[in-house]
SEBA-693513 format. One record per residue: residue in three letters; x, y, z of N, C-alpha, C, O, CB in turn. Coordinates in Angstrom, 3 decimals, decimal comma. Glycine has a CB too. Example, Ala and Ser with C-alpha at 12.3 -4.5 7.8 and 13.67 -1.06 7.14 Angstrom:
2
+------+----------+----------+----------+----------+----------+----------+----------+----------+----------+----------+----------+----------+----------+----------+----------+
! rest !   n.east !  n.north !     n.up !  ca.east ! ca.north !    ca.up !   c.east !  c.north !     c.up !   o.east !  o.north !     o.up !  cb.east ! cb.north !    cb.up !
+------+----------+----------+----------+----------+----------+----------+----------+----------+----------+----------+----------+----------+----------+----------+----------+
!  Ala !   13,190 !   -5,690 !    7,800 !   12,300 !   -4,500 !    7,800 !   13,200 !   -3,300 !    7,800 !   14,236 !   -3,319 !    8,465 !   11,308 !   -4,473 !    9,046 !
!  Ser !   12,850 !   -2,250 !    7,080 !   13,670 !   -1,060 !    7,140 !   12,900 !    0,030 !    7,870 !   13,409 !    1,138 !    8,039 !   14,084 !   -0,598 !    5,725 !
+------+----------+----------+----------+----------+----------+----------+----------+----------+----------+----------+----------+----------+----------+----------+----------+
This chain:
82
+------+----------+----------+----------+----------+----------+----------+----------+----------+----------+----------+----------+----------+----------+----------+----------+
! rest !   n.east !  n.north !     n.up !  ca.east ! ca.north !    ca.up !   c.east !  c.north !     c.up !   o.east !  o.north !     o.up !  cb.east ! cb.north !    cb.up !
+------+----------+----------+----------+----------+----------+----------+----------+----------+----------+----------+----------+----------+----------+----------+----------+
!  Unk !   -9,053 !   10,168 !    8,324 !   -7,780 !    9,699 !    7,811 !   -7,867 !    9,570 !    6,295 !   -8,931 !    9,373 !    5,708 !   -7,387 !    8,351 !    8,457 !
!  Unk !   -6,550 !    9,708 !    5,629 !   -6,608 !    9,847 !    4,392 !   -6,721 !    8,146 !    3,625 !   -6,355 !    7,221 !    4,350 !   -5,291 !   10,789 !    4,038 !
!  Unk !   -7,049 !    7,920 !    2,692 !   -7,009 !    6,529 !    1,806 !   -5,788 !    6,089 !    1,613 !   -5,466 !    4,921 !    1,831 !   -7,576 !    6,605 !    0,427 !
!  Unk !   -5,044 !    6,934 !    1,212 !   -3,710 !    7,061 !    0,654 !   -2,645 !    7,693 !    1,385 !   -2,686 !    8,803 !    1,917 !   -3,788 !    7,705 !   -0,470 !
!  Unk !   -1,322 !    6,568 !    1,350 !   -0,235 !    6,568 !    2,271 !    0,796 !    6,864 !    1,276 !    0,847 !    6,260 !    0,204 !   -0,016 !    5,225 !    3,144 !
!  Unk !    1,837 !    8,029 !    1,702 !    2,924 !    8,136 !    1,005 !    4,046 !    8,206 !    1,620 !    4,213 !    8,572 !    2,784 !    2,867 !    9,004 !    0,300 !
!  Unk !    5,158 !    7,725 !    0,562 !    6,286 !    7,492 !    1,831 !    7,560 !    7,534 !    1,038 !    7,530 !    7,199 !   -0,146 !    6,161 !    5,875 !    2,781 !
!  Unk !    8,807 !    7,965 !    1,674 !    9,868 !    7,498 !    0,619 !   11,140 !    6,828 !    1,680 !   11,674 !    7,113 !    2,752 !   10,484 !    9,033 !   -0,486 !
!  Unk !   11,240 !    5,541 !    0,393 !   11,903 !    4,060 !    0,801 !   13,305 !    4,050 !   -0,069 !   13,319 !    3,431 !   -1,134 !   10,769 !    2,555 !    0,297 !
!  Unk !   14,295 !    4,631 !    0,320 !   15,527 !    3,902 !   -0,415 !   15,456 !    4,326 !   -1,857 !   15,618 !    3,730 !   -2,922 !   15,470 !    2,193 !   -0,327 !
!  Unk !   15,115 !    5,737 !   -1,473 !   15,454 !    6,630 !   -2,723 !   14,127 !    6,691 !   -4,000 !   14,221 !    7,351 !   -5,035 !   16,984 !    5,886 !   -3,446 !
!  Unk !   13,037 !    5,915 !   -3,645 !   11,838 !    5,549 !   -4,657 !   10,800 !    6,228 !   -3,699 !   10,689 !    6,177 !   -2,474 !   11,523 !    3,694 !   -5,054 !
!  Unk !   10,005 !    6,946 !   -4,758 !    8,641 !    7,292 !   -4,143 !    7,533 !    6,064 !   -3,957 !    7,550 !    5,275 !   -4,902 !    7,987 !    8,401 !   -5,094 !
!  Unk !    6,641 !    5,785 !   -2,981 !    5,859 !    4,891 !   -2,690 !    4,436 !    5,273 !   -2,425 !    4,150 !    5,854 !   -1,378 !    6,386 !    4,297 !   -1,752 !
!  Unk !    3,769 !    5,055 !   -3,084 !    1,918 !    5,721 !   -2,846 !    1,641 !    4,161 !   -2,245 !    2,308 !    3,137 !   -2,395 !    0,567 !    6,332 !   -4,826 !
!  Unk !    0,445 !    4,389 !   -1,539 !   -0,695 !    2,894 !   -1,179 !   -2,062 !    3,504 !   -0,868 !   -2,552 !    4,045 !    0,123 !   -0,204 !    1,796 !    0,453 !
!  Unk !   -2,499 !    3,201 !   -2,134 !   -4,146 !    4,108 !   -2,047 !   -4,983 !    2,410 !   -1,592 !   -4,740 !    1,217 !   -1,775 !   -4,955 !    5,147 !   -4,315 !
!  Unk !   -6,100 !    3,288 !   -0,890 !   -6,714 !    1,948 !   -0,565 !   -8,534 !    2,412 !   -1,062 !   -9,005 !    3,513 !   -0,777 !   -6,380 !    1,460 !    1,475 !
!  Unk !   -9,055 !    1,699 !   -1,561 !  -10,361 !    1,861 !   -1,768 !  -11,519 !    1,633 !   -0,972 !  -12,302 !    1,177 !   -1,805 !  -10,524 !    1,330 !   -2,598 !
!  Unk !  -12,058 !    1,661 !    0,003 !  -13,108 !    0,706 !    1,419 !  -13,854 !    0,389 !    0,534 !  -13,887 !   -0,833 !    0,391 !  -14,055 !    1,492 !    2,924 !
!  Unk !  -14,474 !    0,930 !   -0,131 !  -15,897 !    0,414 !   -1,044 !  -15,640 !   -0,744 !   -1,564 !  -16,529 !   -1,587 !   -1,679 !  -16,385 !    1,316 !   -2,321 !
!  Unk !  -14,034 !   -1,022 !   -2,067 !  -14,231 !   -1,767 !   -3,404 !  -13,184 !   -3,307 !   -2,498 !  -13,211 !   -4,493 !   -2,827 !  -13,316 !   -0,645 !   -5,286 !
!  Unk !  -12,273 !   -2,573 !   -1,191 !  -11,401 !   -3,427 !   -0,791 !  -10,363 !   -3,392 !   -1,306 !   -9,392 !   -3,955 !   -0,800 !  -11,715 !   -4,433 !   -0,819 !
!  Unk !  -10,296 !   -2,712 !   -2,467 !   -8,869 !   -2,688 !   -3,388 !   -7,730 !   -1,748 !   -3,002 !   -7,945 !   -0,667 !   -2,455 !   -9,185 !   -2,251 !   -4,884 !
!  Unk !   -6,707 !   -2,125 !   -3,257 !   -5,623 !   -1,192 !   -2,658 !   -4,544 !   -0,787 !   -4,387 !   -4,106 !   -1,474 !   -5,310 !   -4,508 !   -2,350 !   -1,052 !
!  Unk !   -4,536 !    0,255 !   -4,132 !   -3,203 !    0,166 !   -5,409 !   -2,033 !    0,921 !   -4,874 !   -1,973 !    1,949 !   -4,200 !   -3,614 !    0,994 !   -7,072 !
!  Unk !   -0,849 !   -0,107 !   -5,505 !    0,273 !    0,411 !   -5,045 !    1,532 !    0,530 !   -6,637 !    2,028 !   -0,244 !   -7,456 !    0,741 !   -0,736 !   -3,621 !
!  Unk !    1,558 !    2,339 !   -6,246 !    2,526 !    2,389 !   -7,493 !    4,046 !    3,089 !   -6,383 !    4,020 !    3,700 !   -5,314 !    1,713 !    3,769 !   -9,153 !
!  Unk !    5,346 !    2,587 !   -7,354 !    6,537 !    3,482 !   -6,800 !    6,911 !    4,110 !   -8,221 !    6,871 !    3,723 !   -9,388 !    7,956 !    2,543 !   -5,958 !
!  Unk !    7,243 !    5,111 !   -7,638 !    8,348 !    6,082 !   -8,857 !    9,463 !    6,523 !   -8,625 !    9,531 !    6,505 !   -7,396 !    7,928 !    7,337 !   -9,329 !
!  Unk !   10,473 !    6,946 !   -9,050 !   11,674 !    7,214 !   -9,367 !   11,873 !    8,460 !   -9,840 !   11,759 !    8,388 !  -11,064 !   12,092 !    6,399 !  -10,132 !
!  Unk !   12,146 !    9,727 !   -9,460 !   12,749 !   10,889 !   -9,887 !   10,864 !   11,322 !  -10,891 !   10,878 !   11,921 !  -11,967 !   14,683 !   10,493 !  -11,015 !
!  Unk !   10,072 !   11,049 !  -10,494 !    8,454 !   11,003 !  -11,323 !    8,599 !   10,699 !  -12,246 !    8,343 !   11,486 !  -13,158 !    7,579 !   12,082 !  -11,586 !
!  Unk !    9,105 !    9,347 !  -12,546 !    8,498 !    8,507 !  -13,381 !    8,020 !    6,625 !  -12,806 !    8,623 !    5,682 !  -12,294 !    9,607 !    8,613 !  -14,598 !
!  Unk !    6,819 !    6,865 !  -13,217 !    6,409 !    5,028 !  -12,351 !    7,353 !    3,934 !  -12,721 !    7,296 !    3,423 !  -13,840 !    4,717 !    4,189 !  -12,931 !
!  Unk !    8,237 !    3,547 !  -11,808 !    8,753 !    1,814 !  -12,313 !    7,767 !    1,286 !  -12,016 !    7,490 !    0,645 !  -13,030 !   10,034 !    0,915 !  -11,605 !
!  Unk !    6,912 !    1,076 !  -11,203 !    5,703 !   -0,176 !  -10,983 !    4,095 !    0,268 !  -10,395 !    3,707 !    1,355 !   -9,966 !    6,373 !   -1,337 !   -9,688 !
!  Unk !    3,570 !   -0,657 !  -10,517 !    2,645 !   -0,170 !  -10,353 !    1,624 !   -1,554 !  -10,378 !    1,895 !   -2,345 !  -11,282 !    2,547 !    0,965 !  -11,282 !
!  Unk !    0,538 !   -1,909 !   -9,525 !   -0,529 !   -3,249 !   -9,297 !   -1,551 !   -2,525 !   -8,841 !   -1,630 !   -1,298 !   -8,785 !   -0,129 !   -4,549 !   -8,167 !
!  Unk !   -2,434 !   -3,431 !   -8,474 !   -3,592 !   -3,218 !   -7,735 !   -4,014 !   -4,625 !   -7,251 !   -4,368 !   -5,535 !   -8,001 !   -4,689 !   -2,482 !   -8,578 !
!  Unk !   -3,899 !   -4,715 !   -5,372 !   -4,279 !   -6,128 !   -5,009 !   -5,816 !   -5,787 !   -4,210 !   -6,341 !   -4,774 !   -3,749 !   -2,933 !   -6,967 !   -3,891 !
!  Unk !   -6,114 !   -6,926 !   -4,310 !   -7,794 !   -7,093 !   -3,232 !   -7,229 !   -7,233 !   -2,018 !   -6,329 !   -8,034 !   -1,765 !   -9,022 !   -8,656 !   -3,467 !
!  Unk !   -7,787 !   -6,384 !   -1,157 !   -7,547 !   -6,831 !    0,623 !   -8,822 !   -7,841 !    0,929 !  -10,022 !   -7,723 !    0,680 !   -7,690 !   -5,174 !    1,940 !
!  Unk !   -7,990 !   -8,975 !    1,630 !   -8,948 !   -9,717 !    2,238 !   -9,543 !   -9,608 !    3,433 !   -8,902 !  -10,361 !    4,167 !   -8,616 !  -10,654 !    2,255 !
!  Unk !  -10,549 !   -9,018 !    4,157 !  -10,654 !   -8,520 !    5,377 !  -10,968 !   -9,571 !    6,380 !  -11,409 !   -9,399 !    7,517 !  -11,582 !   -7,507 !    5,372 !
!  Unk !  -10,711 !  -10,542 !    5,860 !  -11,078 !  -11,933 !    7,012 !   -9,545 !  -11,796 !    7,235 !   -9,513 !  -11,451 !    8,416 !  -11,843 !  -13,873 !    6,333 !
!  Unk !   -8,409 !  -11,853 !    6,861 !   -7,266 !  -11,294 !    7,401 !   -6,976 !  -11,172 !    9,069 !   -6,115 !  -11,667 !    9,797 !   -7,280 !  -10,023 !    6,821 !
!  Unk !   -8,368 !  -10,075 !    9,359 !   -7,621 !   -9,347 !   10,336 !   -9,229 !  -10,088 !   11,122 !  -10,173 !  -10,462 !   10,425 !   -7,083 !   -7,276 !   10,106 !
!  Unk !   -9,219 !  -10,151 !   12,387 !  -10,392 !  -10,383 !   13,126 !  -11,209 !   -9,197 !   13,589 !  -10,471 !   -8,217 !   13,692 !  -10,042 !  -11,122 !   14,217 !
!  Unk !  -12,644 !   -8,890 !   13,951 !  -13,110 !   -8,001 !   13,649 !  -13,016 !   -6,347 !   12,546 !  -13,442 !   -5,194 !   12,619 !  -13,147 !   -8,075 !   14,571 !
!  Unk !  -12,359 !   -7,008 !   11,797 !  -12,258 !   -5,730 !   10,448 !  -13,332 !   -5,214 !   10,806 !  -13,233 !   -4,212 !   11,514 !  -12,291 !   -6,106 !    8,657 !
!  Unk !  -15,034 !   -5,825 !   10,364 !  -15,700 !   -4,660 !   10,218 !  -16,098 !   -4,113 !   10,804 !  -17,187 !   -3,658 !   10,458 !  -16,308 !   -4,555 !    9,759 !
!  Unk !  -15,529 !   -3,708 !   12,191 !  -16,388 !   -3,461 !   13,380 !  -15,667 !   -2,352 !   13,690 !  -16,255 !   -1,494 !   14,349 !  -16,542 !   -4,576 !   14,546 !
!  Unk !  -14,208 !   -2,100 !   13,286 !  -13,337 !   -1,152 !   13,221 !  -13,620 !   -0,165 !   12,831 !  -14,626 !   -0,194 !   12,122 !  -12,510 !   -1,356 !   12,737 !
!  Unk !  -13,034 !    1,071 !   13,013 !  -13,660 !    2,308 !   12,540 !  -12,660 !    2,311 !   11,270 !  -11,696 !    1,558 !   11,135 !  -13,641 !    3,747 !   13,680 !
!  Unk !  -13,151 !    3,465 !   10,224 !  -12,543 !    3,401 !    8,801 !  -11,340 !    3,794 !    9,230 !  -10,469 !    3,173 !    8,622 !  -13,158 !    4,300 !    7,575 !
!  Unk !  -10,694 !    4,910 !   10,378 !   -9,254 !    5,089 !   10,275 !   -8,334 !    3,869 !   10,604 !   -7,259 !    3,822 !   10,005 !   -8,895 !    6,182 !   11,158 !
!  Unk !   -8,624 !    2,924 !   11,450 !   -8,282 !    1,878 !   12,030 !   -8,044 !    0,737 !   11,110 !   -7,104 !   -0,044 !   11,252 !   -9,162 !    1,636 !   12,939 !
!  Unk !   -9,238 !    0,642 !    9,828 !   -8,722 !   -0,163 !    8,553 !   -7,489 !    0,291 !    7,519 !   -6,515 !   -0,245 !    6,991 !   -9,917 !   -0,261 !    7,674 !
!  Unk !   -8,167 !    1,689 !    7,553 !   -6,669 !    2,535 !    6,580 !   -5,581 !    1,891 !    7,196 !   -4,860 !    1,066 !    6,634 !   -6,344 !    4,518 !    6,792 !
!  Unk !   -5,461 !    2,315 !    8,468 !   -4,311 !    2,338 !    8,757 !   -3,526 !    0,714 !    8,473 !   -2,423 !    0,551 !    7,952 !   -4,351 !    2,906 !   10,173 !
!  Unk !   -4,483 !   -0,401 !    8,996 !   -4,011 !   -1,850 !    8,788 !   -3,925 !   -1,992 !    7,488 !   -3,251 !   -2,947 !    7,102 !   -4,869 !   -2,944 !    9,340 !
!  Unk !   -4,563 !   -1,112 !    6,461 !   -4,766 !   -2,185 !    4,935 !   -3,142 !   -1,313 !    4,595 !   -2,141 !   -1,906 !    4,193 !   -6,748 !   -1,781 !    3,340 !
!  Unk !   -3,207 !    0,039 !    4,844 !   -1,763 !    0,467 !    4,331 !   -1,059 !   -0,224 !    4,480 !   -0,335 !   -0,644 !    3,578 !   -1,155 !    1,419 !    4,717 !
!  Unk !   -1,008 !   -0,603 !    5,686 !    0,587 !   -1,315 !    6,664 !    0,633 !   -2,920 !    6,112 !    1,533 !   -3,710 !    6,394 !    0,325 !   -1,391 !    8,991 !
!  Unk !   -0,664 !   -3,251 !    5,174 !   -0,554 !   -4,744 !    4,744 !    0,184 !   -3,944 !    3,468 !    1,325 !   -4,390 !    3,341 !   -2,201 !   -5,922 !    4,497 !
!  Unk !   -0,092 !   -2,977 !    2,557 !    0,093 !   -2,927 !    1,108 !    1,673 !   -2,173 !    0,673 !    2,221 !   -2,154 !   -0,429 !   -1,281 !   -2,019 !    0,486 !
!  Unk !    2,264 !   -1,418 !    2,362 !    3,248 !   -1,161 !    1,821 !    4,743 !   -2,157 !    2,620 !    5,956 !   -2,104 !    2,418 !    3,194 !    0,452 !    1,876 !
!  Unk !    4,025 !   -2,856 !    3,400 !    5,375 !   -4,140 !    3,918 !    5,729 !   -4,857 !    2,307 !    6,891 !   -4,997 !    1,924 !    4,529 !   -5,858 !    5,382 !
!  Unk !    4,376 !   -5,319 !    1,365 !    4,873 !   -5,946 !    0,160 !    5,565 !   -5,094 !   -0,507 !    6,253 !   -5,859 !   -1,183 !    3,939 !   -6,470 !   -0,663 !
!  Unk !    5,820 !   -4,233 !   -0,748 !    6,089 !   -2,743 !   -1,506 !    7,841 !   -3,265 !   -1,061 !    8,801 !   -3,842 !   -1,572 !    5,138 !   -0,772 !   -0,573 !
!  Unk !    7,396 !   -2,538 !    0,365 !    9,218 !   -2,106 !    1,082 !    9,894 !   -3,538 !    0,645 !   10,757 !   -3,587 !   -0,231 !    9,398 !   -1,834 !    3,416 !
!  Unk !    9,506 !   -4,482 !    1,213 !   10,499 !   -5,969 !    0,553 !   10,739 !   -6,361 !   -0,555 !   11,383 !   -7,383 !   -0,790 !   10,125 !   -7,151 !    0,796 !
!  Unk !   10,144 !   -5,432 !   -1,596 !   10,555 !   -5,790 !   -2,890 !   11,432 !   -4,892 !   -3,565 !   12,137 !   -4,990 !   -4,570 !    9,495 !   -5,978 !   -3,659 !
!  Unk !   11,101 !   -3,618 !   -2,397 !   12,445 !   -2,779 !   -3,077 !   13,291 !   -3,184 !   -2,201 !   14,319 !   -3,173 !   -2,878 !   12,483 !   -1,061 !   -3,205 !
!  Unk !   13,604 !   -3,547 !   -1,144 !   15,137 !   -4,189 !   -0,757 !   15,532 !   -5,241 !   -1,445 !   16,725 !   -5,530 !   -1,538 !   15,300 !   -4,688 !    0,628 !
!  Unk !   14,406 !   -6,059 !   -2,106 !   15,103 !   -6,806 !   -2,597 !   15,293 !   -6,522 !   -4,389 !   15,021 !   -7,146 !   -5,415 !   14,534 !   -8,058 !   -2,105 !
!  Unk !   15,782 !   -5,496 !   -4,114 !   16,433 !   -4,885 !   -5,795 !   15,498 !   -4,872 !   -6,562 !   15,791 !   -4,218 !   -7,562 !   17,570 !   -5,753 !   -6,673 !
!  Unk !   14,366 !   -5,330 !   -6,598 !   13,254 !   -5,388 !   -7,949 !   12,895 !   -4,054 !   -8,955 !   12,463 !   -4,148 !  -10,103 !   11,732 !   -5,773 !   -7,296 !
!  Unk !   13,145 !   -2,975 !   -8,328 !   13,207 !   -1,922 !   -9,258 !   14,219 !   -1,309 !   -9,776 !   14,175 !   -0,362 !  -10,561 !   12,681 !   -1,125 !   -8,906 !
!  Unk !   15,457 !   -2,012 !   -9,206 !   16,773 !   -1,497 !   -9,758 !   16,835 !   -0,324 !   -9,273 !   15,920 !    0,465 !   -9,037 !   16,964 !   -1,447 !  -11,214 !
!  Unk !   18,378 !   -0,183 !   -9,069 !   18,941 !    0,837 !   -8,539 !   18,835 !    2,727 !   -9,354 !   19,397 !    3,672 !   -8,799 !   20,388 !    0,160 !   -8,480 !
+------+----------+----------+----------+----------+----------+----------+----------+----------+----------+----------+----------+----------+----------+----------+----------+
């Protein structure tokens, strides 16, 4: 499975790269290719119960689905402007 999830939300492009080594996830959106935003958060893997026992596609898949729910609710809630 790939690191990185892409997706498009309400007219904005959405990446969620995730790092395993480091735990880090970065999440940028763009607009017509240019970035309105862009972070980088730490995943906490006590989060989820047995994380490390999971196979790496099985984390991708949970750390995405943690890094782009914050993503999607902030573009409904207007933060990058229309």
């Amino acid at each position: 499975m790939s690191d990185n999830l892409q997706f498009e939300h309400e007219g904005l492009h959405v990446s969620v790269s995730y790092n395993p080594s480091t735990n880090r996830v970065k999440r940028t959106v763009t607009r017509a290719g240019t970035e309105v935003y862009s972070d980088e958060l730490n995943f906490d893997k006590s989060l989820v119960a047995s994380f490390d026992v999971m196979s790496a596609e099985e984390q991708a898949k949970i750390v995405h689905s943690w890094g782009a729910a914050g993503i999607k609710t902030r573009i409904e809630d207007g933060q990058f402007g229309s």
